[in-house]
N, C-alpha and C positions, 0 to 999 in steps of 0.2 A: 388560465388553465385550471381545471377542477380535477382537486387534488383528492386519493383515494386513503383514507384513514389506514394505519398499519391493521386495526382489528377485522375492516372491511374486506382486506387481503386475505388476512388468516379464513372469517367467513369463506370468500369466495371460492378458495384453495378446496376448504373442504367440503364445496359439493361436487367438486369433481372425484372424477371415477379413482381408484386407486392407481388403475393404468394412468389415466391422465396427470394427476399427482407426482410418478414417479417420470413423466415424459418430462414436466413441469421443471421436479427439482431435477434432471440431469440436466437438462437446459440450461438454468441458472447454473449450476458449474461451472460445466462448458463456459459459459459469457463471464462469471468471474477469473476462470484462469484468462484467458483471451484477454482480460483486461488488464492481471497482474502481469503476463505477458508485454504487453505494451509500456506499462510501469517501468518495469523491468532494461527494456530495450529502449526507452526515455535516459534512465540512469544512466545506461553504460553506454551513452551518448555524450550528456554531460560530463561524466567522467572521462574518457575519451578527449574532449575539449580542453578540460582543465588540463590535461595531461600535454595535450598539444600546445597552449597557453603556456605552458610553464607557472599555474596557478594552482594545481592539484596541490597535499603534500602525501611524501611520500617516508615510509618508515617501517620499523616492526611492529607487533604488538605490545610491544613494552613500552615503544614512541608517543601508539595512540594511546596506554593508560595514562600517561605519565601527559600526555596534552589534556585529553578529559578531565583529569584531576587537577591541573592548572587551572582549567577553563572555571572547574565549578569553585575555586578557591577564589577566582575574579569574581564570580557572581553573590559570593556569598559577602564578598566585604562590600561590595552595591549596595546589599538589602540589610 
């Protein structure tokens, strides 16, 4: 597959019209939410699962600082 240099893009971007430009960038919007969309509804599948599993955990916000700072106090006697 022949691959298009990021500069070749910006080039090509701008010979197009300004209409065309702006058709361009709503597009790509459009196609990135669509995609964090799907992201999105991936996760809360996974999670969903875990939950079903009985592997999720489950807590307050105080639960998850107080695990994160665990976690990084593990990592730091590792290194």
């Amino acid at each position: 597959m022949n691959r298009i240099s990021f500069q070749e893009i910006i080039d090509s971007v701008e010979q197009l019209s300004l209409e065309e430009q702006e058709n361009l960038f709503e597009l790509i919007k459009k196609r990135r939410i669509e995609k964090r969309r799907f992201e999105i509804a991936a996760n809360a599948k996974a999670t969903l699962e875990s939950l079903k599993e009985g592997t999720a955990k489950k807590g307050s916000v105080d639960d998850l600082i107080a695990d994160l700072l665990d976690n990084k106090d593990d990592e730091d006697s590792l290194g």
